[in-house]
PDBQT receptor file of N, H, CA, C and O in Angstrom, charges set to zero:
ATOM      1  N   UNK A   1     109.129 137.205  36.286  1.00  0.00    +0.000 N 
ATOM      2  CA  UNK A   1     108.767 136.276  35.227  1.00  0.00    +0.000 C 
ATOM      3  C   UNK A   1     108.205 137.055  34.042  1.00  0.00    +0.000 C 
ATOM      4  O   UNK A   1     107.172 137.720  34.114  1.00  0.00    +0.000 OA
ATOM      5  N   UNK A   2     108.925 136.934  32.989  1.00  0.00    +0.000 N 
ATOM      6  H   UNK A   2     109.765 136.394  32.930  1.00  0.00    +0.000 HD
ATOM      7  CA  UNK A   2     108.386 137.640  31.510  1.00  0.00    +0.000 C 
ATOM      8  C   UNK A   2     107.291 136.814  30.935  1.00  0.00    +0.000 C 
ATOM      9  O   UNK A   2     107.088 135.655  31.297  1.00  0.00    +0.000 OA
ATOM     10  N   UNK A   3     106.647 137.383  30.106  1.00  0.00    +0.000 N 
ATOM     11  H   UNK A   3     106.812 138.325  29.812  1.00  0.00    +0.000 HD
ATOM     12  CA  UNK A   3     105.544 136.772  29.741  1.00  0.00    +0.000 C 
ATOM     13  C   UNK A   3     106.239 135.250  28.368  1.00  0.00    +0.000 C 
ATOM     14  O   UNK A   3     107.245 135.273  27.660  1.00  0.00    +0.000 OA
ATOM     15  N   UNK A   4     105.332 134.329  28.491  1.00  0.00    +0.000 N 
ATOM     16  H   UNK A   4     104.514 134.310  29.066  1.00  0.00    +0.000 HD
ATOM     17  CA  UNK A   4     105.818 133.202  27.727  1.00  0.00    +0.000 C 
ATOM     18  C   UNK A   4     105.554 133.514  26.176  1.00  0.00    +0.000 C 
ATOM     19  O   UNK A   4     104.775 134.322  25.670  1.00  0.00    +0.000 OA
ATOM     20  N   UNK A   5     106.579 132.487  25.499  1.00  0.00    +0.000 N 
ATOM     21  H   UNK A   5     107.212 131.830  25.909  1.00  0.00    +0.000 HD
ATOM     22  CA  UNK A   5     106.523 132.655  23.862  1.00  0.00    +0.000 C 
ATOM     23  C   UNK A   5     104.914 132.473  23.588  1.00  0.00    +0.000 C 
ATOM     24  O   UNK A   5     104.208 133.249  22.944  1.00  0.00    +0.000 OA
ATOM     25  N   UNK A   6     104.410 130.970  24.388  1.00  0.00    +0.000 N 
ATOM     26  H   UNK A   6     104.984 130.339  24.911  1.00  0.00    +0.000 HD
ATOM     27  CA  UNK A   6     103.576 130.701  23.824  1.00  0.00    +0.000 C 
ATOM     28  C   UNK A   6     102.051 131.764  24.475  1.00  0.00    +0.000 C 
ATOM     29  O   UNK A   6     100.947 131.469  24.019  1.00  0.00    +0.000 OA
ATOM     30  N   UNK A   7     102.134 132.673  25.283  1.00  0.00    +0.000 N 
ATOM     31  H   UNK A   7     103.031 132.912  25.654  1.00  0.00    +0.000 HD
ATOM     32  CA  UNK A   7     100.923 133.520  25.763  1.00  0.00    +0.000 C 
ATOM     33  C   UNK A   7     100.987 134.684  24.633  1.00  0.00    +0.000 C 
ATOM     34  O   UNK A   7      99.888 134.851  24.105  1.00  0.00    +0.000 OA
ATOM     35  N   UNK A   8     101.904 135.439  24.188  1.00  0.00    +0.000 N 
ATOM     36  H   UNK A   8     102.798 135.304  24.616  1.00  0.00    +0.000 HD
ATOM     37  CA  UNK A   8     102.617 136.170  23.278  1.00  0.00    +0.000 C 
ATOM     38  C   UNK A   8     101.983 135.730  22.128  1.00  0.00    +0.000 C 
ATOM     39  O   UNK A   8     101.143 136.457  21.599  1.00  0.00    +0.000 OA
ATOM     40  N   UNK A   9     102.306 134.470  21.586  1.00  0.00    +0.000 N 
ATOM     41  H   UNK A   9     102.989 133.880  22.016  1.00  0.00    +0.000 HD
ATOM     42  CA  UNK A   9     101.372 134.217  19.784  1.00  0.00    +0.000 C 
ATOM     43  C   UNK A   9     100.227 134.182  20.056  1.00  0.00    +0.000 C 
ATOM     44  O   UNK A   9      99.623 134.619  19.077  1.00  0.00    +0.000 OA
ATOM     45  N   UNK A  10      99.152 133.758  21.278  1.00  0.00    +0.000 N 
ATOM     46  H   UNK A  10      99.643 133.403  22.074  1.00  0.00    +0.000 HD
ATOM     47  CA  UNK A  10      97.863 133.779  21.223  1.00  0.00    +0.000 C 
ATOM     48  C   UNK A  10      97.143 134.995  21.793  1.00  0.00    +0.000 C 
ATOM     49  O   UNK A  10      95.919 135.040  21.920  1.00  0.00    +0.000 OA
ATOM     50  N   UNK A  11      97.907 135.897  22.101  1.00  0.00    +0.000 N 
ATOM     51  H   UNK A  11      98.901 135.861  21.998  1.00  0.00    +0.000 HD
ATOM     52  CA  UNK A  11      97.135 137.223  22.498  1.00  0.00    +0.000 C 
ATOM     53  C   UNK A  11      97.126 137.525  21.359  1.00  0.00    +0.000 C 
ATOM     54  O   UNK A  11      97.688 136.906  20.455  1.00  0.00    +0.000 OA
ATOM     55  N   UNK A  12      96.051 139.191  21.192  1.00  0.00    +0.000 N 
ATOM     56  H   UNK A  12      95.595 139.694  21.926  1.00  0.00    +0.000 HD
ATOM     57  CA  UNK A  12      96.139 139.523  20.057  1.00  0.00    +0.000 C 
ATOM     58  C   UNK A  12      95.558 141.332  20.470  1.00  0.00    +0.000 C 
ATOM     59  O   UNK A  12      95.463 141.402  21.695  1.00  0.00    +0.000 OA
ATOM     60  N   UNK A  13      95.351 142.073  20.106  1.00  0.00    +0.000 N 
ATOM     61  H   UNK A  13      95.428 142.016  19.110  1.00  0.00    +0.000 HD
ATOM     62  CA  UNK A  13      94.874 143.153  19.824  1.00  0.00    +0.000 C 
ATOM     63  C   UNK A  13      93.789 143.273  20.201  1.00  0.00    +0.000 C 
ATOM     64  O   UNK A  13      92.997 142.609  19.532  1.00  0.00    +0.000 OA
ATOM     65  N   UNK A  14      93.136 144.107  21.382  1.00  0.00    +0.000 N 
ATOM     66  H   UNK A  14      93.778 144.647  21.926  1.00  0.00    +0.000 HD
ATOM     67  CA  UNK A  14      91.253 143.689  21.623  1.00  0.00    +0.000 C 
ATOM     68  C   UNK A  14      91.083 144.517  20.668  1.00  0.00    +0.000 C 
ATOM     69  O   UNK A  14      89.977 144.366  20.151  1.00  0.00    +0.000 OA
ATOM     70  N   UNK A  15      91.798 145.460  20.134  1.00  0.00    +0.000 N 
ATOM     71  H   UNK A  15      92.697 145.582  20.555  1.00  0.00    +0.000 HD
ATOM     72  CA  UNK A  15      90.135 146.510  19.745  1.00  0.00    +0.000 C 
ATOM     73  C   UNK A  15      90.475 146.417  18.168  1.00  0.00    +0.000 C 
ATOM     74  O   UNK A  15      89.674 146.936  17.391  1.00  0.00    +0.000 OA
ATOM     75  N   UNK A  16      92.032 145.554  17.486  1.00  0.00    +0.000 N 
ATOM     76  H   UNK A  16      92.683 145.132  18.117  1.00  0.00    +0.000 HD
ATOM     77  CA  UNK A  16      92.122 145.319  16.039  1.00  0.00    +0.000 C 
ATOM     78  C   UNK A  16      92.083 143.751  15.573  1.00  0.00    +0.000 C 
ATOM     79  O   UNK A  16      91.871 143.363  14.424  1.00  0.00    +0.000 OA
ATOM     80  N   UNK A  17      92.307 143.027  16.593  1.00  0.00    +0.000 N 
ATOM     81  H   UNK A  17      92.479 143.343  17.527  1.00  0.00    +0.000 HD
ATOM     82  CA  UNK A  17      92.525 141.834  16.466  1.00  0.00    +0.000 C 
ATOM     83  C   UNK A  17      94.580 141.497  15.935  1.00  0.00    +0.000 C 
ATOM     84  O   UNK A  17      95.126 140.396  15.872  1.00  0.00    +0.000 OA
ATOM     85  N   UNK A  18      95.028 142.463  15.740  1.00  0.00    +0.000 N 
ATOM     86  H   UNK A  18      94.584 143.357  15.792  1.00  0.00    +0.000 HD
ATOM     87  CA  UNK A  18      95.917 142.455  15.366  1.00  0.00    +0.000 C 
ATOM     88  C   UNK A  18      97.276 141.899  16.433  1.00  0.00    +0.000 C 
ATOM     89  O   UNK A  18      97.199 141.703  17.646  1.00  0.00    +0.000 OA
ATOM     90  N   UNK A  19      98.605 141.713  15.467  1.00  0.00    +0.000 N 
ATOM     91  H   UNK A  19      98.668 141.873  14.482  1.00  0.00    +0.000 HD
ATOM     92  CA  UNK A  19      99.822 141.039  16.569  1.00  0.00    +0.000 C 
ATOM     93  C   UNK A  19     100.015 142.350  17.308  1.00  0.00    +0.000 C 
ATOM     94  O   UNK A  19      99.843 143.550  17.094  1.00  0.00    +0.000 OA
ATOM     95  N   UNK A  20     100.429 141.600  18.227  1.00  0.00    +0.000 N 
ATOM     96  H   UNK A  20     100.568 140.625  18.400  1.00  0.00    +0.000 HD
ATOM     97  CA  UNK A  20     101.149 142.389  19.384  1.00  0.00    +0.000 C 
ATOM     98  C   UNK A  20     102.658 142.104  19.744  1.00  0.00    +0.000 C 
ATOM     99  O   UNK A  20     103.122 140.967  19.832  1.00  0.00    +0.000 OA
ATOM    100  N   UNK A  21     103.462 143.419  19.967  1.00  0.00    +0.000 N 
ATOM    101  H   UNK A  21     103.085 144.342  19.895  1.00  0.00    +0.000 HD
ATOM    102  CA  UNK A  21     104.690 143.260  20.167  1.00  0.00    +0.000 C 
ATOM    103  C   UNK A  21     105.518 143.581  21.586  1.00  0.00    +0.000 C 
ATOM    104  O   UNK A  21     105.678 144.750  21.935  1.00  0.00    +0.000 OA
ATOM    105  N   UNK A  22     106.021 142.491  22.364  1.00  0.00    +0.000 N 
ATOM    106  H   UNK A  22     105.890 141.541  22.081  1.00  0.00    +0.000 HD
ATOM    107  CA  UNK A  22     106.141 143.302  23.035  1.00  0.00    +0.000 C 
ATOM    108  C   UNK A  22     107.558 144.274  23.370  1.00  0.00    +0.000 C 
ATOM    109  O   UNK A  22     108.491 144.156  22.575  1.00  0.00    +0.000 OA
ATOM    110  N   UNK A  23     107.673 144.981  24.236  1.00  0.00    +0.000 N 
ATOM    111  H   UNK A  23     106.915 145.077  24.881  1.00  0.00    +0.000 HD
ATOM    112  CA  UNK A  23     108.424 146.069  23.969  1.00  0.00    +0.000 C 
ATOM    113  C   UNK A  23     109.724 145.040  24.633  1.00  0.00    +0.000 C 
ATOM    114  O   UNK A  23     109.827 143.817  24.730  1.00  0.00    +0.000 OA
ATOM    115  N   UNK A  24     110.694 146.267  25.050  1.00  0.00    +0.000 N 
ATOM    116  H   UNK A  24     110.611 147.260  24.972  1.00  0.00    +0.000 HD
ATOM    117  CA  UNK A  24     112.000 145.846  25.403  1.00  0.00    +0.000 C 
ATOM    118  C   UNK A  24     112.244 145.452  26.849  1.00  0.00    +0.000 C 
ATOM    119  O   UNK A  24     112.494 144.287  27.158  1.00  0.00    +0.000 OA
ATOM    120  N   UNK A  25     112.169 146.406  27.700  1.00  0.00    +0.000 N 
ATOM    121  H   UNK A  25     111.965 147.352  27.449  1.00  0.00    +0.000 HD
ATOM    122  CA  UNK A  25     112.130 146.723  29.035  1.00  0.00    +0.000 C 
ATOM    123  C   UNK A  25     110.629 145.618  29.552  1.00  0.00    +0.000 C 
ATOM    124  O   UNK A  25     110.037 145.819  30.613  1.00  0.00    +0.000 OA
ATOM    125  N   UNK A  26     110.141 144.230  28.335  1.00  0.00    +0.000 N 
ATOM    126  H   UNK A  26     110.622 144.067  27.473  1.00  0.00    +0.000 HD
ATOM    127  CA  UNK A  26     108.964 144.034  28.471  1.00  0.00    +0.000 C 
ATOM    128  C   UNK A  26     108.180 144.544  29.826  1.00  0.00    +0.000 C 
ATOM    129  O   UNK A  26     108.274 143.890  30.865  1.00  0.00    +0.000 OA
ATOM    130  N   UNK A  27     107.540 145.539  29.767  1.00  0.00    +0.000 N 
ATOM    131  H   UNK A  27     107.464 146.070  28.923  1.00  0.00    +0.000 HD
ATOM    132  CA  UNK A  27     106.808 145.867  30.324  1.00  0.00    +0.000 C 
ATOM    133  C   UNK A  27     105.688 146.703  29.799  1.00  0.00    +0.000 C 
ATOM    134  O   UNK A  27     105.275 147.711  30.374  1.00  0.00    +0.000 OA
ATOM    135  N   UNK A  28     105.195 146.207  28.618  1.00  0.00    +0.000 N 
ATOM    136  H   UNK A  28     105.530 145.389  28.151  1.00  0.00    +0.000 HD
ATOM    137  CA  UNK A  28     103.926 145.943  27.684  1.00  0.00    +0.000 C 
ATOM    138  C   UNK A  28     104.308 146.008  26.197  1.00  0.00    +0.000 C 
ATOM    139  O   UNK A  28     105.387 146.308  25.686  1.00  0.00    +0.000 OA
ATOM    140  N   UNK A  29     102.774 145.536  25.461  1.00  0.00    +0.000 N 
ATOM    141  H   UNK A  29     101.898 145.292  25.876  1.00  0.00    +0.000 HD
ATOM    142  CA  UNK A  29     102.536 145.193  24.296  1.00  0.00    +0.000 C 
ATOM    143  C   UNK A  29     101.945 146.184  23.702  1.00  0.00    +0.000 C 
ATOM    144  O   UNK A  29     101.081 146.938  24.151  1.00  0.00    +0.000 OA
ATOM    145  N   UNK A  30     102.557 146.155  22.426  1.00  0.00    +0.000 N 
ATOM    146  H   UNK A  30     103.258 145.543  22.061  1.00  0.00    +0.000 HD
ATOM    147  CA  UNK A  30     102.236 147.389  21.451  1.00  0.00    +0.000 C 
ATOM    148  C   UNK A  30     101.790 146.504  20.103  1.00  0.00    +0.000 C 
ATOM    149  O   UNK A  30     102.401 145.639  19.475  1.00  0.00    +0.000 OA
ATOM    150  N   UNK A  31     100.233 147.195  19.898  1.00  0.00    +0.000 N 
ATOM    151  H   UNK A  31      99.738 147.898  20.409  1.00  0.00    +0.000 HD
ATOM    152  CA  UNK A  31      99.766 147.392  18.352  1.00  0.00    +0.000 C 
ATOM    153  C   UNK A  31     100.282 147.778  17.992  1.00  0.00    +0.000 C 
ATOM    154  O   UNK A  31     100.801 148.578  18.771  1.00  0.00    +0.000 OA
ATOM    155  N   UNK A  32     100.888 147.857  16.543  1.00  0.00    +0.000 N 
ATOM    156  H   UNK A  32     100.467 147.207  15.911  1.00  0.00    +0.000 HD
ATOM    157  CA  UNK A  32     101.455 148.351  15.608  1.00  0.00    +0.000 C 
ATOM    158  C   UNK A  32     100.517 149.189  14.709  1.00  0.00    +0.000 C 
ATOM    159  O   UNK A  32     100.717 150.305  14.231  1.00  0.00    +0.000 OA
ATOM    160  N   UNK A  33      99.366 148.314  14.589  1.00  0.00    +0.000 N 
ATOM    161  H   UNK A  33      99.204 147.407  14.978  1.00  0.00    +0.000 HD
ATOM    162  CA  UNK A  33      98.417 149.059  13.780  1.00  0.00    +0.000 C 
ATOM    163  C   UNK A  33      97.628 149.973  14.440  1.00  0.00    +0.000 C 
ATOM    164  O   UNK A  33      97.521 151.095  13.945  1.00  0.00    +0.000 OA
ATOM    165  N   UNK A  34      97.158 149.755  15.278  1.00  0.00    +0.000 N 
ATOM    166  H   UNK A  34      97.245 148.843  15.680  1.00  0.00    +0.000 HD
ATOM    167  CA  UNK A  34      96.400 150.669  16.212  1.00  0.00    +0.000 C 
ATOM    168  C   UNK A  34      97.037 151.947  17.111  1.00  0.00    +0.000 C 
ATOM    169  O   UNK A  34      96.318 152.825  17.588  1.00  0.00    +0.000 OA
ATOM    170  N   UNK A  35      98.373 151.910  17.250  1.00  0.00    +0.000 N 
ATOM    171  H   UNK A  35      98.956 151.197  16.862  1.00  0.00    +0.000 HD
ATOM    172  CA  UNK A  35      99.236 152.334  17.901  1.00  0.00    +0.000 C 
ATOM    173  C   UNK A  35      98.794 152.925  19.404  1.00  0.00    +0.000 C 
ATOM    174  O   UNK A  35      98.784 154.001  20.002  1.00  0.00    +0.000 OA
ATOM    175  N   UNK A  36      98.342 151.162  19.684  1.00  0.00    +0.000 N 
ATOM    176  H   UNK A  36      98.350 150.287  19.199  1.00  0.00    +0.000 HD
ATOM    177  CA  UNK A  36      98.385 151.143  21.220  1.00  0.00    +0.000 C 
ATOM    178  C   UNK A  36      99.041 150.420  21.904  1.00  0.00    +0.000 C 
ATOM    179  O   UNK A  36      99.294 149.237  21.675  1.00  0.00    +0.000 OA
ATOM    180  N   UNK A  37      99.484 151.258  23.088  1.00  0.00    +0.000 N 
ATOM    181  H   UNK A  37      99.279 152.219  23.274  1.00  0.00    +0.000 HD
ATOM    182  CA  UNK A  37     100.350 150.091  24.352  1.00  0.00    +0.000 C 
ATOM    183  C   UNK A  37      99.578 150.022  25.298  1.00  0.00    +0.000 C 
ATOM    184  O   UNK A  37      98.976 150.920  25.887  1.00  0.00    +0.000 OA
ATOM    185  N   UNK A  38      99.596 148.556  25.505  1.00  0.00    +0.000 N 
ATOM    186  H   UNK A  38     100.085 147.827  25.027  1.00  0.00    +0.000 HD
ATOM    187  CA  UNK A  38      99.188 147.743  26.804  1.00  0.00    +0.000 C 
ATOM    188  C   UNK A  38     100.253 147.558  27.833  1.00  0.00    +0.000 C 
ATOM    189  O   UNK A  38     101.393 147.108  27.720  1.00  0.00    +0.000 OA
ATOM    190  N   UNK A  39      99.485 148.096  29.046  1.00  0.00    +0.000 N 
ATOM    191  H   UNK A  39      98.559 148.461  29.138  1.00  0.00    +0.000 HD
ATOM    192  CA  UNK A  39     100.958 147.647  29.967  1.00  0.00    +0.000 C 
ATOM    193  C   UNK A  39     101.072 146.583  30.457  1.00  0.00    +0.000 C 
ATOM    194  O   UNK A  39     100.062 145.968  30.114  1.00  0.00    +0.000 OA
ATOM    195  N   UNK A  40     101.758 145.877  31.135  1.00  0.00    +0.000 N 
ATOM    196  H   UNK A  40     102.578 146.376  31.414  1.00  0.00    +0.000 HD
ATOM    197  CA  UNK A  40     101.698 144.892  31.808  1.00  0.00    +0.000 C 
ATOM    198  C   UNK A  40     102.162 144.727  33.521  1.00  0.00    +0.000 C 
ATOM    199  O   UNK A  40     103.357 144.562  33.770  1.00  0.00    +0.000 OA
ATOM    200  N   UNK A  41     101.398 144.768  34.380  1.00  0.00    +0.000 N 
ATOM    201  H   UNK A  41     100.427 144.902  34.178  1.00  0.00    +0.000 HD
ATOM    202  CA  UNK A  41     101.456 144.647  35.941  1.00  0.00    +0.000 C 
ATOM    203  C   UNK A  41     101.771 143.229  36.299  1.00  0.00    +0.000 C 
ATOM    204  O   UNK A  41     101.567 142.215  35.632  1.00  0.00    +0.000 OA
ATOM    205  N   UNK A  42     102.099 143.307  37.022  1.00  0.00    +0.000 N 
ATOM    206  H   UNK A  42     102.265 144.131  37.564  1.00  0.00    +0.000 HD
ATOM    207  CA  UNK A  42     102.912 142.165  37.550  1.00  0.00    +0.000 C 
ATOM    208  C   UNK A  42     102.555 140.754  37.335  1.00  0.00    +0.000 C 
ATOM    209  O   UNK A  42     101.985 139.987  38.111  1.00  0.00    +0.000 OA
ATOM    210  N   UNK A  43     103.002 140.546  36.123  1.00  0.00    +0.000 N 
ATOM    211  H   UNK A  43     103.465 141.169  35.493  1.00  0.00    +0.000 HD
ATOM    212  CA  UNK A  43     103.854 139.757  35.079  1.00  0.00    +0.000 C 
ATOM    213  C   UNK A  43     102.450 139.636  34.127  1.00  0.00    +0.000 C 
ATOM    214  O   UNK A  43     102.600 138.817  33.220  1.00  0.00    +0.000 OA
ATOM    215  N   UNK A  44     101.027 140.331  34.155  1.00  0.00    +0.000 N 
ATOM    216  H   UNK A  44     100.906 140.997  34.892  1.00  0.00    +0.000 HD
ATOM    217  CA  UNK A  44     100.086 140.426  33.723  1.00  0.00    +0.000 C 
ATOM    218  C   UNK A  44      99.130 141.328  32.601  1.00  0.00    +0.000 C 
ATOM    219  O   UNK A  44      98.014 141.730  32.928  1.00  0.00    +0.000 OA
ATOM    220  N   UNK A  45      99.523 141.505  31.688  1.00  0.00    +0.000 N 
ATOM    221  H   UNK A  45     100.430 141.178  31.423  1.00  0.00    +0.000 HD
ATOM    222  CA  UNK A  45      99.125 142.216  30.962  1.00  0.00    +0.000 C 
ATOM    223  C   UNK A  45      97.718 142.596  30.840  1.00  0.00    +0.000 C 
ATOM    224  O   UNK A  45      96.902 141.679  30.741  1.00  0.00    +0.000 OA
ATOM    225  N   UNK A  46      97.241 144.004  30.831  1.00  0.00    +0.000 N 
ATOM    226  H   UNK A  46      97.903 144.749  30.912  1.00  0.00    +0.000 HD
ATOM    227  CA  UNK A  46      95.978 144.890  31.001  1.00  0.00    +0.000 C 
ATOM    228  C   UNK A  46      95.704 144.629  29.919  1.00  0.00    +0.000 C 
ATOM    229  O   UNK A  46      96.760 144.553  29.291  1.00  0.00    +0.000 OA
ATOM    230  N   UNK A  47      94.716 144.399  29.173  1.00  0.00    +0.000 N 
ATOM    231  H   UNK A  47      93.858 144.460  29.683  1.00  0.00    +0.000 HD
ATOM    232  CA  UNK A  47      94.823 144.423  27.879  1.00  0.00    +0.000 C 
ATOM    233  C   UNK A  47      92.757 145.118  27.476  1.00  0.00    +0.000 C 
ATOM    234  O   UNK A  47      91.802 144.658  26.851  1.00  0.00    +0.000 OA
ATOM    235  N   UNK A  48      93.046 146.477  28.351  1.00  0.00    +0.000 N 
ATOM    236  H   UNK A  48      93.822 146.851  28.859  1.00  0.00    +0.000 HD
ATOM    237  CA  UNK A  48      91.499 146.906  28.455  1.00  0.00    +0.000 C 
ATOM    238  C   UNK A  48      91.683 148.461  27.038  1.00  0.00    +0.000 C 
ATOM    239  O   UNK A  48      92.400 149.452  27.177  1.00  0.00    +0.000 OA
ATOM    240  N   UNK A  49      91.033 148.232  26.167  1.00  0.00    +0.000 N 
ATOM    241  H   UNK A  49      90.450 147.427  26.054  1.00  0.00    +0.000 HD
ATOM    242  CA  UNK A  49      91.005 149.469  25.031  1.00  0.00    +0.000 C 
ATOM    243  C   UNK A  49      90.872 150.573  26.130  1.00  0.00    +0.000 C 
ATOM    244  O   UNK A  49      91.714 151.396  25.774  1.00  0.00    +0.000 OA
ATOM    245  N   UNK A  50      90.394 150.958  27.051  1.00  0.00    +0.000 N 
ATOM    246  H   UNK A  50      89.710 150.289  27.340  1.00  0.00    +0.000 HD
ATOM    247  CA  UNK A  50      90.248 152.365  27.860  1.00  0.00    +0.000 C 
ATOM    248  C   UNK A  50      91.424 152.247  28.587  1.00  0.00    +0.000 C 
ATOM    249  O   UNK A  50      91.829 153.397  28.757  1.00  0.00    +0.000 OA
ATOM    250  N   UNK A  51      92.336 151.295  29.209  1.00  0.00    +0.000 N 
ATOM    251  H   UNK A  51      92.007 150.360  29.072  1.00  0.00    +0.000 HD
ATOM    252  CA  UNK A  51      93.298 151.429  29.775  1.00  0.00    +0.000 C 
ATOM    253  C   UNK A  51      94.575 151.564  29.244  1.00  0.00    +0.000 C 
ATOM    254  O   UNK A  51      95.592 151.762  29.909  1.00  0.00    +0.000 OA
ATOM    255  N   UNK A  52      94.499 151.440  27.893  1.00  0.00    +0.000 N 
ATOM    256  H   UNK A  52      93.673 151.279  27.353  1.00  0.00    +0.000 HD
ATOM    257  CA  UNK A  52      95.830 151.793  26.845  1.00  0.00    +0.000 C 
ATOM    258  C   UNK A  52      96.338 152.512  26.466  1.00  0.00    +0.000 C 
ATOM    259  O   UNK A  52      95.498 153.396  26.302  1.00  0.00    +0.000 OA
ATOM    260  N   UNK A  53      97.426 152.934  26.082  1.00  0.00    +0.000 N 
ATOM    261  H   UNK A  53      98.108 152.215  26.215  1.00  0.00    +0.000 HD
ATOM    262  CA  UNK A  53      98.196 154.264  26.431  1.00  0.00    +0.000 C 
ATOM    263  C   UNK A  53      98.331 154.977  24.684  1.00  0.00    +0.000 C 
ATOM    264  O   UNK A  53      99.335 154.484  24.169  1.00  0.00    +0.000 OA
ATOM    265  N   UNK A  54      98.008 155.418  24.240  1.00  0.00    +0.000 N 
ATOM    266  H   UNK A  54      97.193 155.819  24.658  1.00  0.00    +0.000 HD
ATOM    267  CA  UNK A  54      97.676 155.675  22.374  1.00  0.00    +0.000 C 
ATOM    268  C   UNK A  54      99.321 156.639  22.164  1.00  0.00    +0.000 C 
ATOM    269  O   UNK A  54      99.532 157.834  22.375  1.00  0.00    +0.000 OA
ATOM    270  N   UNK A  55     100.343 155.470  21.639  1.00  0.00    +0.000 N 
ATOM    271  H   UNK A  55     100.172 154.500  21.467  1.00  0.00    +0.000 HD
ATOM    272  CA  UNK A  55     100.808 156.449  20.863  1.00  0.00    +0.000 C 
ATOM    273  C   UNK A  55     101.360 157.613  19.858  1.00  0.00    +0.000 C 
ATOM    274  O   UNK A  55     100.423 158.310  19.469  1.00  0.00    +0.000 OA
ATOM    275  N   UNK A  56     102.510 157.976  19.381  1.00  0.00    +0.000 N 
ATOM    276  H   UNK A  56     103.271 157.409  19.697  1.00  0.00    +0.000 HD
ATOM    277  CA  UNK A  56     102.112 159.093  18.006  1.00  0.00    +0.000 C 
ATOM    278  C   UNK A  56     102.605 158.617  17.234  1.00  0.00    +0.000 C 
ATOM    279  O   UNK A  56     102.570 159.086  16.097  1.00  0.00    +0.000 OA
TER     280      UNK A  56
């Protein structure tokens, strides 16, 4: 089960407040601004600033 349209517009960014996108393979959400990914475990997205993966 992929995550829903409507869980998707009301998440947001913990540590910018910003949208989140999620990837392809959905298997997490990426800041754009912050350029962090959140992963998502089974069908649940982590969404902890220390557990996010920073990328370049």
């Amino acid at each position: 089960m992929a995550i829903s349209k409507e869980l998707l517009e009301i998440l947001a960014c913990p540590q910018c407040k910003g949208e989140l996108v999620l990837t392809e393979p959905q298997d997490a959400l990426v800041c754009g601004a912050c350029k962090l990914r959140y992963r998502i475990q089974d069908d649940i997205p982590i969404m902890l600033i220390d557990e996010a993966e920073r990328l370049e």
